[in-house]
N, C-alpha and C positions, 0 to 999 in steps of 0.2 A: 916799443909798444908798452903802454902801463899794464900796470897788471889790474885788480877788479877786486873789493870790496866785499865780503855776502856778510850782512846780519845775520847770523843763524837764530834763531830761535829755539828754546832747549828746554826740557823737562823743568816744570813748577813744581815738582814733586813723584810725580811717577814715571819712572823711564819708559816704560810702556808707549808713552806719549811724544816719541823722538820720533821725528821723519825718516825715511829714509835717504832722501833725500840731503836732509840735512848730517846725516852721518857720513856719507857718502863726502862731501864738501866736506868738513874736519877730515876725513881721511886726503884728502886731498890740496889741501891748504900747505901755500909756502910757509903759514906761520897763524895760529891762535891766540887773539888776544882775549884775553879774559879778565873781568871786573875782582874774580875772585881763583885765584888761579887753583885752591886748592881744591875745592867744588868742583872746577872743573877737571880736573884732574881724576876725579874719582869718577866723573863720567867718559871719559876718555880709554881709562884703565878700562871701566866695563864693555867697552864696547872694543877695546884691544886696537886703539888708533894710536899711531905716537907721534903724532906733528908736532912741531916745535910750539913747545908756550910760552908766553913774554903776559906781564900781568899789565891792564889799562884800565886806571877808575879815576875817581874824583881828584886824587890828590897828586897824583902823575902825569896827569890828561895833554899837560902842556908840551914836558917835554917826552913821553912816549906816541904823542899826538906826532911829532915832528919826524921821528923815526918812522912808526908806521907808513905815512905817506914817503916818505924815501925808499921804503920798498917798496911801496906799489907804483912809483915811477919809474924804478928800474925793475921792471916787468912780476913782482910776486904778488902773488894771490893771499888774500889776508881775510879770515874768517873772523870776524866778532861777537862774541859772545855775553852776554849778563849774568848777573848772579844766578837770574833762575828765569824763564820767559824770554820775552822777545826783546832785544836790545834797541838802546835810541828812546825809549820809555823812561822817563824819572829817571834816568843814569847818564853817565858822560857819553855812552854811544853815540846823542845827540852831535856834541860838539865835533867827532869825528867826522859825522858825515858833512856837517857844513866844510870842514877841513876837503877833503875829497871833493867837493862839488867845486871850490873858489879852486882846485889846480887840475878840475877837469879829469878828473879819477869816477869811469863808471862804479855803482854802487847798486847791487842788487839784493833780494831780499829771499830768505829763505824764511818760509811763514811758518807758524806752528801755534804754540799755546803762549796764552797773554790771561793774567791773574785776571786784570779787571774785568774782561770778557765771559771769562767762566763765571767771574760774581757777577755780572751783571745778568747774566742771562738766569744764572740760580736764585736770584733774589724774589723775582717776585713779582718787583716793580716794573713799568714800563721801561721797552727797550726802542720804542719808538724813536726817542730824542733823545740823549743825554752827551752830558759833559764831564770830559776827565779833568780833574784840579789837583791830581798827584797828590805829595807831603806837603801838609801844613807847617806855617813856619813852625820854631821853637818857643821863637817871641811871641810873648801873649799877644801884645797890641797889633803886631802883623798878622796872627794867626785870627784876630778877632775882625783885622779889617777884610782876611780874604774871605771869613765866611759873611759877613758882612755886605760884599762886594754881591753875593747868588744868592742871597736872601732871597730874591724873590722871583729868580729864576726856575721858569716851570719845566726845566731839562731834571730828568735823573741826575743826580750829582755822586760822582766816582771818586771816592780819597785814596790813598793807602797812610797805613799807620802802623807805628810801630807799639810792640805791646806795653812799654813804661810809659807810654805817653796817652795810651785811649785814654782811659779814666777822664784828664782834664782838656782831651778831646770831645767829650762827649757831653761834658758838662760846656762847653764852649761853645759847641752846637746846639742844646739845649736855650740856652742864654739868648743865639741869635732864630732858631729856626722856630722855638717851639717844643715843648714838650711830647706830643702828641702827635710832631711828623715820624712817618714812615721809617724805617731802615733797615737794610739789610747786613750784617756783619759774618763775614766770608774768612774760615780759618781755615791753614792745611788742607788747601785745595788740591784736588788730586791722590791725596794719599788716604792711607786706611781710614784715620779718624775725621775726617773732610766733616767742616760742620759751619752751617748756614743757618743764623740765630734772627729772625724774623720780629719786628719788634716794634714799638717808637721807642723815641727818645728817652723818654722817662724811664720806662720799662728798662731800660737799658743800662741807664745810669742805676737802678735799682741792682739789677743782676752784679752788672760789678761791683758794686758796692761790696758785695759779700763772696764774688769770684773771680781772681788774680787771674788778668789775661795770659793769654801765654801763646806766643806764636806772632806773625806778623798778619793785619788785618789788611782788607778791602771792606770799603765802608762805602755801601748803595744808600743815597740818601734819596727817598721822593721828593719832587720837584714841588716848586710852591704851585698853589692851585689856581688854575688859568684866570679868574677872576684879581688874584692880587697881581700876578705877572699884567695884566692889562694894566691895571691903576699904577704900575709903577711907572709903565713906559710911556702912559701919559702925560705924566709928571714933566718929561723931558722935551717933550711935542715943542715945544717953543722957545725952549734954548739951544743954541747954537753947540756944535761938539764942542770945537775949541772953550766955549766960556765953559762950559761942563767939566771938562777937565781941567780946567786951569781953578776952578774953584776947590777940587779935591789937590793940585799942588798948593795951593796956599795954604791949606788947611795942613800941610806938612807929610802929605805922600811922596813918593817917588812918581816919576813919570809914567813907567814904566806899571806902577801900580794904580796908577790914579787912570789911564788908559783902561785899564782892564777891570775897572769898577765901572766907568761910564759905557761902555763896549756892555759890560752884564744886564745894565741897568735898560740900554736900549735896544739889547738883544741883534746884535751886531756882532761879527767876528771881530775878535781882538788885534787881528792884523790889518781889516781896514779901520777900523777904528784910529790905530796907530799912524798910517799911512795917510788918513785926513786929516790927521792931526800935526804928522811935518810940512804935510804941501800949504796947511795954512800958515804957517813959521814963517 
């Protein structure tokens, strides 16, 4: 019998905010992995759990990937955890559970708090629709073509960013969205100084200008206004997906990218998008 998988989900900042549930599973786990073992570790200590910790991120993912699922085919239970929030979000958790799913290893979910969620909801902006787009590249030219890509997408748009890099974050988005869109920017969620800076774009770029981020952001971006989202998807009305996408790889995208600008552009999930685009191959 395999054993069983839980995402736990864990305090963004204030412990206060830990299930019981999910404490309850750490205490009870053949084994915790964690993206940041020393984080976790200090939450561990507080709550007086001492399961075994083995550390699992980006840069090990492959071969503690490999281990993991070894014990959870010889029957141990394996708790995963993220730096801070819900695991499987912007982190290697992802590639775990596809791991677990291709060798038939249940995977269950222990829910709790998720950064974007709380900024979304605190912003301001509509929570009708929106769309998560995680970390923007590092590279200009990929970071210019993914905002590029929802230009004019009328979903709330969710980023996270790191604070050396807002500044020509924002000026980036400024370039493509507009000065004068909407944003919400979400720091130290959870904790004492919790601060949610309401703004456009410009405004924004003005404030840092003159004050040094500090902390890790969620970036609420409002959605372009239902009138340009029409005229975009108009545009499209008459060319076939395939030619749509094969004109953004010629023009020297990745598939994979080129996919996911046409997918925005016709307001289409990115995974049928993708899936009409091999069956026609």
């Amino acid at each position: 019998m395999t054993g069983k998988l839980y995402l736990c989900a864990t305090p963004i900042g204030n412990l206060g905010d830990v299930s019981a549930r999910c404490i309850e599973t750490l205490r009870s786990a053949d084994l915790i992995a964690a993206e940041d073992t020393r984080r976790t570790l200090q939450l561990l200590n507080h709550f007086e759990i001492s399961a075994p910790l083995t550390s699992y991120h980006e840069h090990n993912k492959r071969e503690k990937g490999g281990y993991i699922i070894s014990l959870l085919k010889n029957g141990k239970n394996v708790a995963l955890v993220s730096d801070a929030g819900t695991p499987a979000i912007s982190d290697p958790g992802e590639d775990l559970v596809k791991l677990c799913i291709e060798n038939d290893i249940e995977v269950t979910s222990v829910p709790g708090p998720a950064a974007l969620i709380n900024a979304l909801i605190l912003s301001g902006l509509s929570a009708k629709r929106f769309a998560f787009e995680g970390f923007l590249s590092v590279n200009k030219r990929h970071r210019a073509e993914h905002l590029k890509s929802v230009e004019n997408d009328s979903r709330t748009l969710i980023f996270y960013e790191a604070p050396h890099k807002l500044r020509n974050t924002i000026e980036d988005m400024r370039a493509v969205f507009g000065g004068d869109r909407r944003i919400a920017l979400a720091r130290e969620l959870t904790k004492l100084h919790e601060e949610i800076k309401r703004c456009t774009l410009d405004e924004a770029a003005a404030f840092y200008e003159e004050n040094a981020p500090r902390g890790e952001y969620v970036i609420i971006v409002e959605g372009a206004s239902p009138e340009k989202d029409c005229g975009s998807e108009n545009e499209w009305d008459n060319i076939p997906l395939r030619e749509h996408i094969d004109g953004y790889i010629a023009e020297g995208m990745s598939v994979k990218d080129a996919v996911k600008r046409a997918a925005s552009e016709r307001g289409i999930a990115r995974r049928d998008a993708y899936n009409e685009y091999h069956r026609a191959t």
